[in-house]
N, C-alpha and C positions, 0 to 999 in steps of 0.2 A: 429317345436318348435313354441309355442305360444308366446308373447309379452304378459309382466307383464301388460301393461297398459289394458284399454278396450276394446272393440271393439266398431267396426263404427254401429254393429247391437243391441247396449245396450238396453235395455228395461225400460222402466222412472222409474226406485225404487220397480224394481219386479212389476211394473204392477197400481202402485198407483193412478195413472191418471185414468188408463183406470176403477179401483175399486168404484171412483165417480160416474157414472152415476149410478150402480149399488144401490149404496149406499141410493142414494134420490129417486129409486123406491122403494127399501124396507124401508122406513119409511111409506107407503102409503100402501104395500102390508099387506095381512093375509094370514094365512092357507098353505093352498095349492099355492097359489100363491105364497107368499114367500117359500117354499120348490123348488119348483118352480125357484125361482128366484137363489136360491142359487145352486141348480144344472149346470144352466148357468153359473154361477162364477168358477165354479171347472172345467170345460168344457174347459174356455176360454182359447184360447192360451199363455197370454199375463200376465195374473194376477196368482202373486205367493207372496201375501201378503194378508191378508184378517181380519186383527186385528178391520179397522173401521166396518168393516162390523160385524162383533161379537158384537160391541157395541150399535149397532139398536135395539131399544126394541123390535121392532115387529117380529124381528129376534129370541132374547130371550124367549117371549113367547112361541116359538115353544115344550122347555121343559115339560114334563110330558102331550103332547099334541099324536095325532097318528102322525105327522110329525116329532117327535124330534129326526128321524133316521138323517135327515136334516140336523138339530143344529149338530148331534153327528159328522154326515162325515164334516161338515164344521172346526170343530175341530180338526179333524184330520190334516185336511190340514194346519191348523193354525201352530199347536204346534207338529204333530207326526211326524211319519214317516212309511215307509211298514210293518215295525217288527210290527206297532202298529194298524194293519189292523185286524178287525176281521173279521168272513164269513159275519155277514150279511152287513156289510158295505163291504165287499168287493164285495156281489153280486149288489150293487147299481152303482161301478163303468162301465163307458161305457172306450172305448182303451182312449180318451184323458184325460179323469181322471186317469188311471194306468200311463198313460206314465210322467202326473205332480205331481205324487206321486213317481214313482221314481228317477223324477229330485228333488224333496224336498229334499229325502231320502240324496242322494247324495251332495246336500248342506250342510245340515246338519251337512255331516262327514267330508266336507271340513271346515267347522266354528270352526273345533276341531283340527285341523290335518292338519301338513303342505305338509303331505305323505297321498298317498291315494292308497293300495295294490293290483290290479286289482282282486286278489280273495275274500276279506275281501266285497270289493263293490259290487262284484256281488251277493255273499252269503244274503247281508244286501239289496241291492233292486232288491233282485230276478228277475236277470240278466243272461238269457240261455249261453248265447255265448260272448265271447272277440268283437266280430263283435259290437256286439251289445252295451255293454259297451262302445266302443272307439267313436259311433255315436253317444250315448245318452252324453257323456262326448264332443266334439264336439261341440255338440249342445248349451251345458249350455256353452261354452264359449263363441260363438258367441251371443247369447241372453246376455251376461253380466251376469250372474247368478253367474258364478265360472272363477276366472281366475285364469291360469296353463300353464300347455306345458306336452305333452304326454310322456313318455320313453318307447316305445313298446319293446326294448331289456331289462329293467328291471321289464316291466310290474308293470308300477304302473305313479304317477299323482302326478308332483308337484306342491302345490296347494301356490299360489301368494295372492289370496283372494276368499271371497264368499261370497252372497247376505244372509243380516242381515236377518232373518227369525223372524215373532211374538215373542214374550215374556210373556210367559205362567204367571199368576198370581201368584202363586208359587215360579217363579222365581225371584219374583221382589224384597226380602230381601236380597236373594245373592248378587244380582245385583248392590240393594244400598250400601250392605256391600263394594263390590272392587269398588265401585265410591268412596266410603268413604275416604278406601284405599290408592287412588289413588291421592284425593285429599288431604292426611299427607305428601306424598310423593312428589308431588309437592309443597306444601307448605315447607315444607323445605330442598326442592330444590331449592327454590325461599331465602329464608333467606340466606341458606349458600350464594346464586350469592350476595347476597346484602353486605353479607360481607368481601367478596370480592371485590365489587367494591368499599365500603368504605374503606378499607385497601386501595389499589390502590391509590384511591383519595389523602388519607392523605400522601402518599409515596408520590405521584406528588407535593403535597403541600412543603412537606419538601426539597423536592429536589428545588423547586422552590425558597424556600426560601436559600437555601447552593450557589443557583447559583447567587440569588441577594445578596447577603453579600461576596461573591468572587469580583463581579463585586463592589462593592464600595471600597474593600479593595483595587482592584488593581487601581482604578479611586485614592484614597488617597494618596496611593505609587507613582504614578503619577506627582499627585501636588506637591509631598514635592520633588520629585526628580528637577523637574522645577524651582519652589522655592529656592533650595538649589543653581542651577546654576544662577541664577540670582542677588544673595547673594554674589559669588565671582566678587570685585572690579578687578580695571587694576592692583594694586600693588601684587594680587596672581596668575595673571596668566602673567606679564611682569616682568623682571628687573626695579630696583629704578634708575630713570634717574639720579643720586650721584655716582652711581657704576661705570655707563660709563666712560668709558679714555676722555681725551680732547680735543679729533676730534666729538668724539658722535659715532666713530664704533665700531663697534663690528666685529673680526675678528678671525673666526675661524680655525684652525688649517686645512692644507690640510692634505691628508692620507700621508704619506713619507717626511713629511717636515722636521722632527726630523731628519731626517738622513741627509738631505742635508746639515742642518745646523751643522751637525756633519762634512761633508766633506769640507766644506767653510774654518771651526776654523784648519782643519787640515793642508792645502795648502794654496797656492797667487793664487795672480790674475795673477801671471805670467806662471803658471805651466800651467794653459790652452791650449790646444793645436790651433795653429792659426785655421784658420776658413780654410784655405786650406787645409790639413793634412788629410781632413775627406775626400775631396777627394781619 
């Protein structure tokens, strides 16, 4: 299994570094030497982007010129793929131009497609053998080109990502049309979050205010409770010193006293039994 992330042998943006140096000789090159020069690019190991290069004038002139077989394979590599291979551009290739004509190919179909069928790839970059397939697939992952993980018992290629390939001129209304898109979509994506967080806000508001109008009411209920007991004098919470008997006590009744004094009124002081007896 592969690791969705990259690999440690990524390659700098399909090659975009290495497409510089190229780049500021063919503004200097003519003819044949740019032909020339552009055959080296298709060759390279490393370079699998070629858009600035397409935009060198001296590159362009190649058109309606005996080199503009040149321009035409350089466009292939841009924007085609194998399907889009005719004979006489395909007798120009030498093996490391087939072989980064079928790693395009196969990017390509990964750009589209989160599944990649091991027969459908081979058919589309005329691909002899399974052998063959699983090393050129291999390949583009450790270069960074395509990232996936193999399933040999379902034969086929789950594809994680794959290297942004040129953008054909043609292309570029579509293009702008789902940026367009894209960007309604996040724009009101972006309003509805806003109002929601304003909803939010005004919720925390309100609440904040139910919490402070609690908190005063119970701060006021407070006071008046304090207030009120401060209010009560000594003559509501004692007896009127006029009430009291004429000792000044006050004497309360024990629990059973009632009775005793029922037994007292009933008998003498002589019916007592002496203090002996109770022996």
């Amino acid at each position: 299994k592969m690791k969705k992330g990259r690999s440690a042998m990524d390659f700098d943006e399909g090659g975009a570094s290495e497409l510089q140096q190229f780049v500021l000789l063919a503004r200097s090159a003519k003819g044949a030497a740019c032909a020339a020069l552009i055959k080296q690019v298709l060759s390279h190991p490393k370079i699998f982007v070629f858009g600035e290069l397409l935009d060198v004038p001296a590159v362009l002139e190649l058109a309606n010129t005996e080199h503009a077989s040149a321009l035409d394979l350089l466009k292939l590599f841009a924007f085609g793929t194998w399907s889009d291979l005719t004979p006489p551009l395909a007798a120009m290739l030498d093996p490391a131009m087939t072989l980064k004509l079928k790693k395009l190919t196969v990017v390509s179909m990964a750009a589209s497609s989160q599944t990649l069928v091991y027969d459908d790839v081979m058919q589309r970059a005329s691909i002899g053998s399974m052998r063959e397939l699983e090393d050129l697939i291999i390949a583009l992952i450790y270069e960074g080109l395509l990232g996936g993980k193999l399933d040999q018992r379902a034969k086929q290629v789950e594809v994680h990502h794959a290297l942004g390939r040129d953008v054909h001129p043609s292309e570029l209304p579509h293009m702008s049309a789902k940026l367009g898109q894209w960007l309604e979509t996040t724009s009101a994506l972006m309003g509805c979050l806003d109002e929601q967080v304003d909803a939010y806000k005004q919720e925390r508001a309100t609440q904040s205010e139910r919490a402070s109008a609690l908190e005063q009411k119970v701060a006021s209920l407070t006071e008046k409770i304090k207030a009120g007991n401060n209010e009560m004098g000594p003559s509501d919470v004692s007896m009127d010193v006029d009430m009291l008997p004429a000792g000044g006590e006050v004497r309360m009744p024990r629990p059973g006293a009632r009775g005793a004094k029922a037994r007292q009124a009933g008998g003498s002081s002589g019916s007592r039994r002496p203090h002996g007896e109770w022996r």
